[in-house]
C-alpha positions, 0 to 999 in steps of 0.5 A: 185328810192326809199329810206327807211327812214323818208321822208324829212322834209319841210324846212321852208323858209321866202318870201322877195323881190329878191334884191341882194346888193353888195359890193366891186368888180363890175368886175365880172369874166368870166371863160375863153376858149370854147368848143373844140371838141374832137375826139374818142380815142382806149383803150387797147383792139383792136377794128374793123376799122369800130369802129376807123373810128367813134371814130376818127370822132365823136364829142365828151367829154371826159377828163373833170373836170365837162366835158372838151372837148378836141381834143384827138390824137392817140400817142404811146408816151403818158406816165402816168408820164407826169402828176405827174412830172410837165414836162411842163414849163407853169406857174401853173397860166396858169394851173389854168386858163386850169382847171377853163376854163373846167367850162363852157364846164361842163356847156354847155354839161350839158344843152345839155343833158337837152335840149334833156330831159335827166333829168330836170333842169330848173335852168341851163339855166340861166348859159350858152347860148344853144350850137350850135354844138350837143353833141354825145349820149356817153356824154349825157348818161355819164353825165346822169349817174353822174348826177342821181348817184350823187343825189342818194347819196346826197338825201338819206343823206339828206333824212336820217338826215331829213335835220338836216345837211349841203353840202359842194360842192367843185369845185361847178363850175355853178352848180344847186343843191341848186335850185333843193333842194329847189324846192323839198324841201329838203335844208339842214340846210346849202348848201356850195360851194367853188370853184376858186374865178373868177368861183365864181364871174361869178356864182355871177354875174349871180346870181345878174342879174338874178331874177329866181336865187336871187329869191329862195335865198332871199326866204330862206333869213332872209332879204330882200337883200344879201351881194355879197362881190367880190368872196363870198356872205352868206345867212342863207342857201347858201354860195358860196365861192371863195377860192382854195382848195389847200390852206387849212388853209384859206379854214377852216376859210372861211367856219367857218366864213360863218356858217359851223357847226361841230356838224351837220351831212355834207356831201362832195362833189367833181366831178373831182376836187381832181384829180387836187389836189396832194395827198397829198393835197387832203388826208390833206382835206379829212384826216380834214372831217373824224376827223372833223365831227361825221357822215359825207359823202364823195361823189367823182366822178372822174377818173379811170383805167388811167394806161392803153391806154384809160386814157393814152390819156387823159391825154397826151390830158390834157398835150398839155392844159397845164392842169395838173392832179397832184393827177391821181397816185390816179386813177390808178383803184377802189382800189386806190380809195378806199383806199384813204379813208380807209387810212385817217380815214373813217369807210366804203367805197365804189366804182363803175365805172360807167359802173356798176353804169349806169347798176344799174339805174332805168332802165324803165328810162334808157330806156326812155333815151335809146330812145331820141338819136341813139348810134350806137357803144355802145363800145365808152360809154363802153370805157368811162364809163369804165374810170371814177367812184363814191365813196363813204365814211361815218363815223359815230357813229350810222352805218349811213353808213351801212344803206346807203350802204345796203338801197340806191337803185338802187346803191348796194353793193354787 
């Protein structure tokens, strides 16, 4: 893939011994649950028996924050409302834990799909043992998808401001994007993530332990050691911050107290976290991006077109979790996502499920992909696809994104 625009800046970087200091809590958290296997489930449109004998077998994920498994049950009694209305009597503590167990599964099925060379990270083997059971090609491909669609995005942003700007990513969970800009050379002024404290103190944790993590840290570091204080730790480019995101007011203070600029271009990032958010939640932090920052981005991987069988489903399957989606009134189709944005103060906006988005890759690379695994019922990755999308949204006063949406390739808008 290619983008037009200056090529990024090298961003300068001080070499320093890989000594991590901490202070303060010595537990570390641990993100609680494993993966459990699911099986297919129908949509709204009929399909073979020989179709819903696989679905029914294979072993797959499919409702997911960043790539939940769960053992999914064709019901007819599955509602859209039992998501919206907090029909369950769980603690909402208990729902949090459901929600930040779906970290390591993320974790686990991304390492899978690296393992069998869907894309290289070199960085993600350091955050999770390799499964043992294999993850089914419908996954891989889909996280494939989200995985190249979501850099896209980020590396023209950043490639476009030279990287004179700052990421926000919110619901980092063990992600690895920090490592694989600064391979490339691509680190922004400043890289955030915020997430539940206990994920942080595990990403922490490992971070503190393992050197091919601290090292790259220490090296854009002005000293020789970090300060890791319980469920936060700051360095001159990195920040990890564990803090809920429902809780606004002290997430503004946080990111402030750790650096955040108001004056740089930033660029937000979430994938499948709003939608554990109510809307009006989640509209109050998107509603402060778009009034807070001159030229700013929003990148939002989540749910869609969950009104009909399929996303019923997935969600019934989240209910018995007691996990509960309490913004997917938003997800009901591109639309509603679309307007999330328009609504709370961003110029341009732009959505695609991901069907259309796995159409628009590279597709000499699709192919490559294409040929590592069997997929012997492509209806299941339709099906899939078919339920989640990106978003995408700007504000600018110098039509910055008018040159994302007409310059980013593969991804266009028609």
């Amino acid at each position: 893939m290619t983008t037009s625009g200056p090529a990024p800046t090298a961003c300068t970087t001080q070499s320093a011994c890989p000594i991590i200091s901490t202070n303060g809590k010595r537990r570390w958290g641990d993100v609680g649950g494993s993966p459990v296997t699911s099986t297919g489930m129908v949509g709204d449109a009929p399909v073979p028996n020989r179709v819903q004998g696989v679905m029914e077998k294979r072993v797959y994920s499919l409702t997911q924050r960043r790539g939940l498994g769960h053992t999914v049950r064709i019901t007819r009694k599955s509602k859209l409302q039992m998501a919206t209305n907090h029909s369950y009597t769980a603690s909402d503590d208990t729902a949090d834990e459901a929600v930040r167990s779906t970290c390591e599964d993320a974790t686990i099925c991304k390492r899978f799909a690296v393992s069998m060379n869907y894309w290289k990270d070199p960085y993600i083997q350091y955050f999770t043992k390799q499964p043992n059971e294999r993850k089914a090609p419908e996954i891989n491909r889909g996280y494939y998808a989200r995985v190249k669609a979501v850099n896209l995005l980020l590396d023209a942003f950043i490639k476009k401001t030279n990287c004179n700007c700052q990421v926000i990513n919110l619901g980092a969970g063990l992600d690895t994007t920090f490592w694989r800009l600064k391979d490339q050379n691509m680190l922004p002024k400043k890289y955030f993530e915020v997430d539940f404290p206990m994920i942080a103190m595990r990403k922490l944790h490992l971070i503190k332990t393992k050197p091919p993590l601290s090292k790259p840290i220490i090296e854009t570091h002005s000293s020789s050691s970090l300060l890791i204080d319980g469920s936060n730790m700051d360095s001159n480019r990195y920040a990890i911050i564990g803090q809920d995101l429902r809780d606004l007011p002290v997430l503004l203070e946080r990111l402030r107290r750790f650096g955040l600029d108001t004056k740089l271009p930033t660029l937000l990032m979430a994938e499948c976290v709003l939608v554990y958010m109510t809307p009006e939640q989640s509209a109050e932090l998107i509603k402060w991006a778009s009034s807070t920052f001159s030229t700013t981005m929003f990148i939002n991987y989540e749910q869609v077109n969950m009104s009909d069988r399929f996303g019923q489903v997935m969600i019934e399957n989240l209910h018995r979790r007691q996990c509960n989606l309490a913004g997917v009134e938003i997800c009901q189709t591109l639309e509603t996502q679309k307007d999330r944005f328009l609504v709370n103060g961003w110029d341009n906006v732009n959505v695609l499920d991901m069907v259309n988005v796995y159409n628009s890759l590279p597709q000499a690379d699709v192919q490559r992909i294409e040929q590592l695994e069997f997929l012997d019922e492509k209806e299941l990755l339709q099906q899939l696809l078919q339920h989640y999308c990106i978003c995408w949204a700007t504000k600018d006063s110098e039509d910055f994104g008018n040159y994302l949406f007409h310059n980013i390739h593969p991804i266009q808008v028609s």
